[in-house]
PDB file of N, CA, C and O in Angstrom:
ATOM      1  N   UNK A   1      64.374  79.666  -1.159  1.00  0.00           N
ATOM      2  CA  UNK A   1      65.215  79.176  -2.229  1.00  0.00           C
ATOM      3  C   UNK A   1      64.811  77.746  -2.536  1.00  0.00           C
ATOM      4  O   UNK A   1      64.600  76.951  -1.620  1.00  0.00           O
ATOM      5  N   UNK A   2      64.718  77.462  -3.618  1.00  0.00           N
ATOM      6  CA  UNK A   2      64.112  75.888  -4.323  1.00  0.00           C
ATOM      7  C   UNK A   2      65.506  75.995  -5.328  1.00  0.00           C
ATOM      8  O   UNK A   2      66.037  77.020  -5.757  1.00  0.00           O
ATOM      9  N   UNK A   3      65.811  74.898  -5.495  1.00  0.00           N
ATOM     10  CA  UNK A   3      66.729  73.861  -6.334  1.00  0.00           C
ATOM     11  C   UNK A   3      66.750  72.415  -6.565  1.00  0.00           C
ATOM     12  O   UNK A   3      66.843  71.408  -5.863  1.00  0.00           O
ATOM     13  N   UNK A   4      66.573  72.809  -8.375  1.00  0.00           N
ATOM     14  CA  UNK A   4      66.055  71.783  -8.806  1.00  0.00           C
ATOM     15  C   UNK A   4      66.494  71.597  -9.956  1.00  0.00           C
ATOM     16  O   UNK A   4      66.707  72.509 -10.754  1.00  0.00           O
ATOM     17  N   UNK A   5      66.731  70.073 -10.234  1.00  0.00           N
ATOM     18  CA  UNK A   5      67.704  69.418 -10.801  1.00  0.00           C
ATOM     19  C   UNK A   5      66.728  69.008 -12.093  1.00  0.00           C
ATOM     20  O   UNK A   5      66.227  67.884 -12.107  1.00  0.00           O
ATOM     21  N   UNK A   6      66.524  69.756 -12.954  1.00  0.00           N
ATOM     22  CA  UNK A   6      65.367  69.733 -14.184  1.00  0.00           C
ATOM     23  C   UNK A   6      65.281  68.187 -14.858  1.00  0.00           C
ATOM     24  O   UNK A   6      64.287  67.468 -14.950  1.00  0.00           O
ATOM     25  N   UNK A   7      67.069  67.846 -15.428  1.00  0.00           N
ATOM     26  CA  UNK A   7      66.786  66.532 -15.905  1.00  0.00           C
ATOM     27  C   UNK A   7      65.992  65.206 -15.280  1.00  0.00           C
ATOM     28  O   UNK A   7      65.297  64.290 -15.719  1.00  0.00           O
ATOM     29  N   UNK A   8      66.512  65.651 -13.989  1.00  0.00           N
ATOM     30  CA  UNK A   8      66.646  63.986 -13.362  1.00  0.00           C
ATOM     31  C   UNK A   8      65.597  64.527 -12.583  1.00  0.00           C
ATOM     32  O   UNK A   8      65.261  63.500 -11.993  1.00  0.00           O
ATOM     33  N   UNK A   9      64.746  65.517 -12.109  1.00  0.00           N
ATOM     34  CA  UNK A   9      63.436  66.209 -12.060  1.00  0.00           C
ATOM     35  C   UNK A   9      63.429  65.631 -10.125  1.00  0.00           C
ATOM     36  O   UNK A   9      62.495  65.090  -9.533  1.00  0.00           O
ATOM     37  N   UNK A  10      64.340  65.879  -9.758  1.00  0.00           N
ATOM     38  CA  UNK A  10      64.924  65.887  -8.182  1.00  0.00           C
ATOM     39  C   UNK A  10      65.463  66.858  -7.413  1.00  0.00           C
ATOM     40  O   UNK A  10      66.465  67.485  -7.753  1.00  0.00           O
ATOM     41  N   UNK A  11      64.879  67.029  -6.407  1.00  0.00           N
ATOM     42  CA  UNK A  11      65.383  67.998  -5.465  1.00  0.00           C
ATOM     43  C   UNK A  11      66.685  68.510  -5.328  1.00  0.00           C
ATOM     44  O   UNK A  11      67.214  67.399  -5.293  1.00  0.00           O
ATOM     45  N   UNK A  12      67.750  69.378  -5.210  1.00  0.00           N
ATOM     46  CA  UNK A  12      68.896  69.468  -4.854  1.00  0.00           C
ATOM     47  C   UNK A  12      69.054  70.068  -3.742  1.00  0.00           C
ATOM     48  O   UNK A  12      68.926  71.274  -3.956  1.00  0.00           O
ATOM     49  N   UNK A  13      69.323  69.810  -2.368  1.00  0.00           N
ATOM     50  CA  UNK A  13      69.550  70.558  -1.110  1.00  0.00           C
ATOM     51  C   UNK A  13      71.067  71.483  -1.221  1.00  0.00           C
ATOM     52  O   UNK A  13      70.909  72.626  -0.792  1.00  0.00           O
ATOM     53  N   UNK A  14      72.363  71.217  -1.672  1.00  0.00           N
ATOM     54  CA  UNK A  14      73.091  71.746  -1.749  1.00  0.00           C
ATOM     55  C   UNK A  14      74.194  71.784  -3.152  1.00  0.00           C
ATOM     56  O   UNK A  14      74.694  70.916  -3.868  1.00  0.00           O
ATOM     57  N   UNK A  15      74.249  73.179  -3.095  1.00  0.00           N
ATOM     58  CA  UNK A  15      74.533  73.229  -5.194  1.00  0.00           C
ATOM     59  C   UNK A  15      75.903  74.147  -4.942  1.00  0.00           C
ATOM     60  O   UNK A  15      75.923  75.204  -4.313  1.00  0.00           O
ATOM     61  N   UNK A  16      77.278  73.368  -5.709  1.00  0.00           N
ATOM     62  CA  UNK A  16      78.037  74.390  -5.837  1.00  0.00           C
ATOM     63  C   UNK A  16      77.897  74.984  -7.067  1.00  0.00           C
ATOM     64  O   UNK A  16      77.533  74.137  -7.882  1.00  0.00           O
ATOM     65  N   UNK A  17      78.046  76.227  -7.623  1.00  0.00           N
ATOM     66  CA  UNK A  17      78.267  76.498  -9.193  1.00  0.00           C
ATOM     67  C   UNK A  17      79.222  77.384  -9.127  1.00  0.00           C
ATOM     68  O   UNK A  17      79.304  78.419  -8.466  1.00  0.00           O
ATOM     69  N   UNK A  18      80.174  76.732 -10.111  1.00  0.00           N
ATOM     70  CA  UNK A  18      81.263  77.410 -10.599  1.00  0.00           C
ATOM     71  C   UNK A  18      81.419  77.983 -12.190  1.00  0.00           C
ATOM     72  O   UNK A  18      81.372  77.311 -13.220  1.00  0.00           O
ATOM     73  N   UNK A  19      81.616  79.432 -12.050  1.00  0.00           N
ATOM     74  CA  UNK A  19      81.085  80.230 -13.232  1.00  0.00           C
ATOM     75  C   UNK A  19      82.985  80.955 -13.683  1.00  0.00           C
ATOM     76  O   UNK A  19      84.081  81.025 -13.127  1.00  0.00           O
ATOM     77  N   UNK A  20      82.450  81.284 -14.805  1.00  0.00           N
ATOM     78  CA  UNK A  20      83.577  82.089 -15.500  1.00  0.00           C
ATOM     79  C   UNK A  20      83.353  83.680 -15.370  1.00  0.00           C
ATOM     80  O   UNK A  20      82.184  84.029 -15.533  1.00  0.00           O
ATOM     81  N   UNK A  21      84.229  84.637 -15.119  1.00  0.00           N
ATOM     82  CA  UNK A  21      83.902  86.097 -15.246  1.00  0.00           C
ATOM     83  C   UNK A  21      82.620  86.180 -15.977  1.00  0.00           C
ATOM     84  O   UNK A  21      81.698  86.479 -15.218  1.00  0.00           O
ATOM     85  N   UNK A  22      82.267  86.010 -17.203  1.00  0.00           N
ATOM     86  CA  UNK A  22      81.666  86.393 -17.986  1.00  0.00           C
ATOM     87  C   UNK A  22      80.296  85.659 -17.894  1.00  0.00           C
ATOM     88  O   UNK A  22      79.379  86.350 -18.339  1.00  0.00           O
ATOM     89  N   UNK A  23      79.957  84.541 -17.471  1.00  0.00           N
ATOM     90  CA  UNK A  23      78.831  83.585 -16.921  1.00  0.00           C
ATOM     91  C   UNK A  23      78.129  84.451 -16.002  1.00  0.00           C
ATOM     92  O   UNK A  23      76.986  84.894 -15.894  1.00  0.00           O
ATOM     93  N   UNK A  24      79.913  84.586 -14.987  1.00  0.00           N
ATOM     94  CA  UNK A  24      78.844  85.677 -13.568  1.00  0.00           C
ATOM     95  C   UNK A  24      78.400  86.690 -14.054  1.00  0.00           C
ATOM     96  O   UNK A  24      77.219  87.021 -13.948  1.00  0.00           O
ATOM     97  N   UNK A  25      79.316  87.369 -14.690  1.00  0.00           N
ATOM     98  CA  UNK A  25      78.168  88.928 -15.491  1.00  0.00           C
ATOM     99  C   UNK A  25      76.393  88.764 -15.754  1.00  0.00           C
ATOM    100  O   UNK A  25      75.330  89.333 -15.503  1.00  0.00           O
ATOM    101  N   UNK A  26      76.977  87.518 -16.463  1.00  0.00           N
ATOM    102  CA  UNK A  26      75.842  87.100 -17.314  1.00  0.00           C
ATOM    103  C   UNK A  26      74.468  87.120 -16.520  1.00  0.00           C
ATOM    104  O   UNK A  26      73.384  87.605 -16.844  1.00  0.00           O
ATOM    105  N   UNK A  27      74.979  86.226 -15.020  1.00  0.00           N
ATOM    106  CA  UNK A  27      74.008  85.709 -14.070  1.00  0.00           C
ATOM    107  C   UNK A  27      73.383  86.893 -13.374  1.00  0.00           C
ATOM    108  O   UNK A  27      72.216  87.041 -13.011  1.00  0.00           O
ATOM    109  N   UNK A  28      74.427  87.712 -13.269  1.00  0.00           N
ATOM    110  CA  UNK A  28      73.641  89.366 -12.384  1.00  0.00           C
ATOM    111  C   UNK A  28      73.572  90.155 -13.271  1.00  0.00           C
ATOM    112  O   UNK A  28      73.510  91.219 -12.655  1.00  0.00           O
ATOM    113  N   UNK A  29      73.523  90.490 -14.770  1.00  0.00           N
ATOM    114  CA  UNK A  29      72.715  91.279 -15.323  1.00  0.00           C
ATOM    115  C   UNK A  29      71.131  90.398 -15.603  1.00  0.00           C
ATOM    116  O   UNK A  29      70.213  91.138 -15.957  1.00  0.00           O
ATOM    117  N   UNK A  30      70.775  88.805 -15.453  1.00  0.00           N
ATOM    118  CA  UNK A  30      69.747  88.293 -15.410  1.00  0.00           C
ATOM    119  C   UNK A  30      68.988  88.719 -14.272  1.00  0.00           C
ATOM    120  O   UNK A  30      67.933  89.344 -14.386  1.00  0.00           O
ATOM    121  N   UNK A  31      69.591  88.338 -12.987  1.00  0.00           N
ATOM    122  CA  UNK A  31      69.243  88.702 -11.743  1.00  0.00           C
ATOM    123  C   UNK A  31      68.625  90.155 -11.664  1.00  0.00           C
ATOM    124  O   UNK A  31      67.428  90.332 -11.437  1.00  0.00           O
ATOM    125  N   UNK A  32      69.612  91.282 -11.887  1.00  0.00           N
ATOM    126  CA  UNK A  32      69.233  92.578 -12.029  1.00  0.00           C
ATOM    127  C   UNK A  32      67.710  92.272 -12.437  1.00  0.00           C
ATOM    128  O   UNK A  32      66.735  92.076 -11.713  1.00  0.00           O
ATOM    129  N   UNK A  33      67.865  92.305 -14.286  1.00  0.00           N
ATOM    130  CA  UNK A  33      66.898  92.593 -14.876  1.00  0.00           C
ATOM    131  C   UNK A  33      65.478  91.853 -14.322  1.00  0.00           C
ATOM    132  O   UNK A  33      64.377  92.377 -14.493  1.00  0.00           O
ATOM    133  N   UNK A  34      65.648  90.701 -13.708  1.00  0.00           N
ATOM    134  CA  UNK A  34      64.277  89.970 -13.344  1.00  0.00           C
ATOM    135  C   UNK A  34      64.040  90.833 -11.737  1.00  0.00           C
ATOM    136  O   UNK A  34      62.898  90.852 -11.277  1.00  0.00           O
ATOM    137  N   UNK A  35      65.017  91.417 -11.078  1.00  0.00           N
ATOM    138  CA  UNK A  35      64.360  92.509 -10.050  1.00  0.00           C
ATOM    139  C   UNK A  35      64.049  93.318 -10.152  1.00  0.00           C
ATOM    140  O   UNK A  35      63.200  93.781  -9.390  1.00  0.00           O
ATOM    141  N   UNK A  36      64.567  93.993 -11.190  1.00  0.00           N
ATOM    142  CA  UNK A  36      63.838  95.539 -11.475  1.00  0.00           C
ATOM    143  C   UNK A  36      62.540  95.463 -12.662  1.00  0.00           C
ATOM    144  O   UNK A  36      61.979  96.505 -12.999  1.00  0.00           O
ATOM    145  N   UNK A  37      62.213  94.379 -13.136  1.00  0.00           N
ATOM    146  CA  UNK A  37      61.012  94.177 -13.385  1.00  0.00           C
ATOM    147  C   UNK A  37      60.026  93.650 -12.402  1.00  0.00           C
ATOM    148  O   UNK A  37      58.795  93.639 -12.376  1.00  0.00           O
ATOM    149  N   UNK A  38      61.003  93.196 -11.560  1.00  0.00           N
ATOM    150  CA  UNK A  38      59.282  92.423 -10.437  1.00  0.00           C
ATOM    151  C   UNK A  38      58.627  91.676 -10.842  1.00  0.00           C
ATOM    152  O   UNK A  38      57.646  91.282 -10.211  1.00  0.00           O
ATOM    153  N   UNK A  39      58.924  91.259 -11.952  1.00  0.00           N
ATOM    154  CA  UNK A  39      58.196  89.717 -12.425  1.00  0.00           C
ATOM    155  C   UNK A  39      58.370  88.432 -12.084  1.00  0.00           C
ATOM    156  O   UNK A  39      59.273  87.730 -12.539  1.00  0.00           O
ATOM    157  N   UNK A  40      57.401  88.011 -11.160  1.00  0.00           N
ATOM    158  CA  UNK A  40      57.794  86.750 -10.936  1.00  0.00           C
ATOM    159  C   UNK A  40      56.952  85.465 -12.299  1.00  0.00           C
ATOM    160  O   UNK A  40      56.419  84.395 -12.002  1.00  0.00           O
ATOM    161  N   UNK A  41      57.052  85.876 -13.302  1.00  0.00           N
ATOM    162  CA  UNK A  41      56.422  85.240 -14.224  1.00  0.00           C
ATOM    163  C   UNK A  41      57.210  84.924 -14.944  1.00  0.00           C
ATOM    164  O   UNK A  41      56.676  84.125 -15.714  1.00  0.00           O
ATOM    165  N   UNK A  42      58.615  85.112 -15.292  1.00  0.00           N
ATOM    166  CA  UNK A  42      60.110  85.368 -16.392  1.00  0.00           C
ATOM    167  C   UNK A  42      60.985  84.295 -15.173  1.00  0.00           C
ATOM    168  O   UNK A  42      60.682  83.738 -14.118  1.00  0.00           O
ATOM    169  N   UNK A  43      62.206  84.412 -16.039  1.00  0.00           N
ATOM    170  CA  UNK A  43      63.319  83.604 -16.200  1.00  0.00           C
ATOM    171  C   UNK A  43      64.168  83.888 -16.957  1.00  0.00           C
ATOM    172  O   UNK A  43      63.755  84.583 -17.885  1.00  0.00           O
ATOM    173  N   UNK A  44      65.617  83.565 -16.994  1.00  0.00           N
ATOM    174  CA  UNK A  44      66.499  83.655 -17.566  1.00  0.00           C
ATOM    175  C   UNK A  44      67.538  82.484 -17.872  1.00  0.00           C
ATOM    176  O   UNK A  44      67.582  81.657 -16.962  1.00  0.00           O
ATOM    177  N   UNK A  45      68.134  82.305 -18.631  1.00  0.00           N
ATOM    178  CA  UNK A  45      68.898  81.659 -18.895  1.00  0.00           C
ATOM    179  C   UNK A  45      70.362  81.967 -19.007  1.00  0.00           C
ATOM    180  O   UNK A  45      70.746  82.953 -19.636  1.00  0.00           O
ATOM    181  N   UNK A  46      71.365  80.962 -18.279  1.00  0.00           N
ATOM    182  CA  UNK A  46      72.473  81.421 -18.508  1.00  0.00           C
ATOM    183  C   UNK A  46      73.368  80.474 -19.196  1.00  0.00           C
ATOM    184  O   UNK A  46      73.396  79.404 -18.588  1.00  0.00           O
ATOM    185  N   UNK A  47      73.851  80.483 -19.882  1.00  0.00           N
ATOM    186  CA  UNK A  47      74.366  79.004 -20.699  1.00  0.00           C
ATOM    187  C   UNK A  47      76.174  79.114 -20.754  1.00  0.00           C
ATOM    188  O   UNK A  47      76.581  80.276 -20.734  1.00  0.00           O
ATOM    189  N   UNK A  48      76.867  78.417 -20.796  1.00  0.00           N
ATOM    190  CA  UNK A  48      78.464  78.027 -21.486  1.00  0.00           C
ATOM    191  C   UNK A  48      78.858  78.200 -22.827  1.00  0.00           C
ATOM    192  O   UNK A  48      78.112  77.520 -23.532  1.00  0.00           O
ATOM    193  N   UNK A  49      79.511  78.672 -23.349  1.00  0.00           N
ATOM    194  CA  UNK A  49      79.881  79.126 -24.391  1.00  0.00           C
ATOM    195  C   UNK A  49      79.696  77.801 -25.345  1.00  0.00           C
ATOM    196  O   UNK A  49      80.282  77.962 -26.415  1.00  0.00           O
ATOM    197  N   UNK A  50      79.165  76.785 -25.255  1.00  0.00           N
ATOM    198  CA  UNK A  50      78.872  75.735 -26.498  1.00  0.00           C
ATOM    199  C   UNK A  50      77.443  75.702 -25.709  1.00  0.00           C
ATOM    200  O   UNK A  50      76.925  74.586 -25.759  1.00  0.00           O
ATOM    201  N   UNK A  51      77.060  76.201 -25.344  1.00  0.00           N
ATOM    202  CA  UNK A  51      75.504  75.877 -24.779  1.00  0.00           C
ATOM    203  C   UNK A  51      75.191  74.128 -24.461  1.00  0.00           C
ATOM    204  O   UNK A  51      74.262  73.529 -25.003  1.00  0.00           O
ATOM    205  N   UNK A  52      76.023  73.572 -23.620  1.00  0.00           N
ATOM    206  CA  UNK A  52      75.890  72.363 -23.481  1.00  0.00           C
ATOM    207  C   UNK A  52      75.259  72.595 -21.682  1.00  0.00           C
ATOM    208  O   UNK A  52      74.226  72.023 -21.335  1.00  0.00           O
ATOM    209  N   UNK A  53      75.933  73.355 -20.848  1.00  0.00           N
ATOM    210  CA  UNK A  53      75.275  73.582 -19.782  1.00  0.00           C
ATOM    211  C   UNK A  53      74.365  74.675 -19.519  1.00  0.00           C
ATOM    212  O   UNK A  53      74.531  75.694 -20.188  1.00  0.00           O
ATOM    213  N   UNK A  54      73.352  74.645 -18.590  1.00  0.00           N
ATOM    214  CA  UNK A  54      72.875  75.773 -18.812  1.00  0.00           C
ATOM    215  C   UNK A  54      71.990  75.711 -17.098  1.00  0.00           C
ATOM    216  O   UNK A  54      71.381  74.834 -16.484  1.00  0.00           O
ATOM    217  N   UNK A  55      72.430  77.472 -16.778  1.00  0.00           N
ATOM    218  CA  UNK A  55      71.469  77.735 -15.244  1.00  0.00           C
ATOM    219  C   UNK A  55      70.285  78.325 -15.788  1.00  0.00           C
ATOM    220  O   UNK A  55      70.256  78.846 -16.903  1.00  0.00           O
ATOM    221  N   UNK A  56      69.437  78.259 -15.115  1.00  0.00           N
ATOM    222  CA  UNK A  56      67.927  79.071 -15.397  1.00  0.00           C
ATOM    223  C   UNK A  56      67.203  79.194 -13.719  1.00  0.00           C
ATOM    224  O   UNK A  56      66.638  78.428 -12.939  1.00  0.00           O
ATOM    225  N   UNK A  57      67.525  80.312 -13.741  1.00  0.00           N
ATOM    226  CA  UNK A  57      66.746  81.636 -12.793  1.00  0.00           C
ATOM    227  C   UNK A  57      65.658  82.240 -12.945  1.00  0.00           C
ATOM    228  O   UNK A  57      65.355  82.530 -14.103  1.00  0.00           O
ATOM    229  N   UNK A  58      64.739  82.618 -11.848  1.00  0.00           N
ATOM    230  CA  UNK A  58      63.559  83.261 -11.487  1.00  0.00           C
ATOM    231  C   UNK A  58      63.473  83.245 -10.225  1.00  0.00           C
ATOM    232  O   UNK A  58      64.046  82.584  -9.359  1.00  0.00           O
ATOM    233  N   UNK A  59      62.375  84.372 -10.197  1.00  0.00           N
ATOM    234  CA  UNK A  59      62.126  84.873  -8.657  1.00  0.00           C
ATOM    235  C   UNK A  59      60.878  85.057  -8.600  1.00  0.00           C
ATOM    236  O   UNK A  59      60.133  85.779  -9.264  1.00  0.00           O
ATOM    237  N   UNK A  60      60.645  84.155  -7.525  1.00  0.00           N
ATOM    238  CA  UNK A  60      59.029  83.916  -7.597  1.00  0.00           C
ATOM    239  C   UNK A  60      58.741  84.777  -6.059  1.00  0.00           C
ATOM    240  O   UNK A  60      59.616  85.336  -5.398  1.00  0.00           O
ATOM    241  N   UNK A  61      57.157  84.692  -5.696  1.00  0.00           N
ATOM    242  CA  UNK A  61      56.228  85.190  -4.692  1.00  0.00           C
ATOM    243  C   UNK A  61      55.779  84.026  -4.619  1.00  0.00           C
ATOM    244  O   UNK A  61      55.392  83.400  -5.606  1.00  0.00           O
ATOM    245  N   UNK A  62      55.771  83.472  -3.136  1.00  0.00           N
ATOM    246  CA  UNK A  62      55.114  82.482  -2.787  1.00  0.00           C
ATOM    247  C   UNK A  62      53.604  82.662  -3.054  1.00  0.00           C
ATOM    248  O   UNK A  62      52.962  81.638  -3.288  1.00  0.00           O
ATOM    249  N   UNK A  63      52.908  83.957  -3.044  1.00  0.00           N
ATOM    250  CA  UNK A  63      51.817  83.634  -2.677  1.00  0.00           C
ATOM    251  C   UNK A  63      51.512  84.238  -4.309  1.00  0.00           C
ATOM    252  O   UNK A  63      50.341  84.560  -4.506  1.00  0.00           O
ATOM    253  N   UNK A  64      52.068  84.336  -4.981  1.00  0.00           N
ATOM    254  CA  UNK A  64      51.234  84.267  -6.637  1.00  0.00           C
ATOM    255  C   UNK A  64      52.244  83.356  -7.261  1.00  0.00           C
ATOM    256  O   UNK A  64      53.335  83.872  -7.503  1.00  0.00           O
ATOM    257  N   UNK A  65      52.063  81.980  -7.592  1.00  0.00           N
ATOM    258  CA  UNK A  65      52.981  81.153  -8.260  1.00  0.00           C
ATOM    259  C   UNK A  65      51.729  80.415  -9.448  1.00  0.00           C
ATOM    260  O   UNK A  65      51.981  79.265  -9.808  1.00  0.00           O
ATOM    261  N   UNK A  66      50.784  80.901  -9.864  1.00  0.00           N
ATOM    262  CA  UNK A  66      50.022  81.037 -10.862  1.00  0.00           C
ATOM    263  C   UNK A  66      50.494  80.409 -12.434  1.00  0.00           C
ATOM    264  O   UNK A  66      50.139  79.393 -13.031  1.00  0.00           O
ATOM    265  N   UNK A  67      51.194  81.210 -12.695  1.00  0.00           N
ATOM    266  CA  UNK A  67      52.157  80.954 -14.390  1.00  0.00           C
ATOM    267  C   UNK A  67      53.040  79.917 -14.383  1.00  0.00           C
ATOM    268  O   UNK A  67      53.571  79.618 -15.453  1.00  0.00           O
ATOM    269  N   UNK A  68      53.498  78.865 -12.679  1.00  0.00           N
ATOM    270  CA  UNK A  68      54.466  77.814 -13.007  1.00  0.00           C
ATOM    271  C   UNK A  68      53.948  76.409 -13.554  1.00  0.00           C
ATOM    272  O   UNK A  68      52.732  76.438 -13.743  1.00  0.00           O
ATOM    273  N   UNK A  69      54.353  75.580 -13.762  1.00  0.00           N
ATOM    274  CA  UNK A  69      54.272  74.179 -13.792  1.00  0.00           C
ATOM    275  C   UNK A  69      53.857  73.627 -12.842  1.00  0.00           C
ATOM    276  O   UNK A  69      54.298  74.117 -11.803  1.00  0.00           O
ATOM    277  N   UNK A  70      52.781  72.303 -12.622  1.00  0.00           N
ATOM    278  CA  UNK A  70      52.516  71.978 -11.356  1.00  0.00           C
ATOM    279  C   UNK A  70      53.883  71.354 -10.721  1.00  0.00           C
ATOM    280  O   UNK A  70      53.868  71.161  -9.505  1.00  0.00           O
ATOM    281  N   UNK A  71      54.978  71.048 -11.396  1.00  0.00           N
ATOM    282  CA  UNK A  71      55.726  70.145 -10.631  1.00  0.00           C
ATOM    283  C   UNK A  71      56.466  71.265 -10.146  1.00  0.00           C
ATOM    284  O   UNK A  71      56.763  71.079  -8.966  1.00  0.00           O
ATOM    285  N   UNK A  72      56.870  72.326 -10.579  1.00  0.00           N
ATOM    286  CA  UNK A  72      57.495  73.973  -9.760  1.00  0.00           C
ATOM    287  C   UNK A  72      56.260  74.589  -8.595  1.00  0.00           C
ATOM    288  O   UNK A  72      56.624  75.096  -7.534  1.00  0.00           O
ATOM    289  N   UNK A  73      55.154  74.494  -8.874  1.00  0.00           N
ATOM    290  CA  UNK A  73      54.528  74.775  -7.701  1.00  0.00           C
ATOM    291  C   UNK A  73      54.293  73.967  -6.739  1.00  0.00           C
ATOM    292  O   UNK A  73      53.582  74.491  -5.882  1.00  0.00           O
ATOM    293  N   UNK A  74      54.632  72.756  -6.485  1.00  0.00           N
ATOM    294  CA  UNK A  74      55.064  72.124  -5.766  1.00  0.00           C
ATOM    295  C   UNK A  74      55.927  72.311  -5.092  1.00  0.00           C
ATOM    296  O   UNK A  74      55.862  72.354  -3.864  1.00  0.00           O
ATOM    297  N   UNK A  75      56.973  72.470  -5.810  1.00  0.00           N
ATOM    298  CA  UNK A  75      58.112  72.736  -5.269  1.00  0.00           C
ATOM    299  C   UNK A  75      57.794  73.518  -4.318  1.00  0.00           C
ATOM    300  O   UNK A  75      57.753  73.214  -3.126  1.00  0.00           O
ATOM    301  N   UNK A  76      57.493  74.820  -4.913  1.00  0.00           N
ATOM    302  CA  UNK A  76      57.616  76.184  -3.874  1.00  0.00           C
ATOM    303  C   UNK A  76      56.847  76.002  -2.791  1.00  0.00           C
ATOM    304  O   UNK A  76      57.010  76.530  -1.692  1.00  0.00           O
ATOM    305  N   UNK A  77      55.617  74.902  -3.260  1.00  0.00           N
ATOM    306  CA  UNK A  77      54.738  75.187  -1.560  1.00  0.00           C
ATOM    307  C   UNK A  77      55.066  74.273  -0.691  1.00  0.00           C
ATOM    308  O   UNK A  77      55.310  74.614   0.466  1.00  0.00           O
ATOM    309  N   UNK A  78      55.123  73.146  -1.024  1.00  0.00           N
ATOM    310  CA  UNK A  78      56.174  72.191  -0.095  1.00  0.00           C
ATOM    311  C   UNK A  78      57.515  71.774   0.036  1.00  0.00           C
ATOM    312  O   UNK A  78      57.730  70.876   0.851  1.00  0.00           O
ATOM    313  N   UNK A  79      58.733  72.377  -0.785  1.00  0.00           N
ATOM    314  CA  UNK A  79      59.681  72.157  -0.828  1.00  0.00           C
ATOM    315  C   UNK A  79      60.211  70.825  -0.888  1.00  0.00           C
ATOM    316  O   UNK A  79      61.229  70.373  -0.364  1.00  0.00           O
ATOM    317  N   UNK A  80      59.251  70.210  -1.700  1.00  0.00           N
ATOM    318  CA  UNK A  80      59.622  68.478  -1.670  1.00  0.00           C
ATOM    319  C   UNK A  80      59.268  67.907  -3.094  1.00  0.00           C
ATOM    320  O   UNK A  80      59.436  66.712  -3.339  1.00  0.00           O
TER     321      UNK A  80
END
């Protein structure tokens, strides 16, 4: 698991998120769909009803991280 704080482009060790019924739907029909494709190349987005906040999910393979950003493959191989 990597968490990462996009704006301020910093590590996060511990994340609460607090979602609405309909956010969480939101988050595990993303989840679903990015497992039953097996793509670790996708993402999803989950946003607040004024789209002012927003989560973004993926599920990567350590050992094909190919399609990320160098500052996300970083992440994943050193966790720093």
């Amino acid at each position: 698991m990597r968490l990462f704080d996009q704006e301020k482009e910093t590590l996060i060790n511990d994340l609460l998120i607090l979602l609405t019924i309909d956010e969480a739907l939101e988050l595990k029909c993303e989840l679903e769909r990015l497992i039953q494709q097996q793509k670790t190349d996708d993402h999803g987005h989950i946003n607040n009803e004024d789209y002012t906040k927003e989560i973004t999910v993926s599920v990567y393979d350590p050992n094909n991280i190919d399609n990320f950003s160098r500052r996300i493959k970083n992440l994943i191989i050193d966790d720093k």
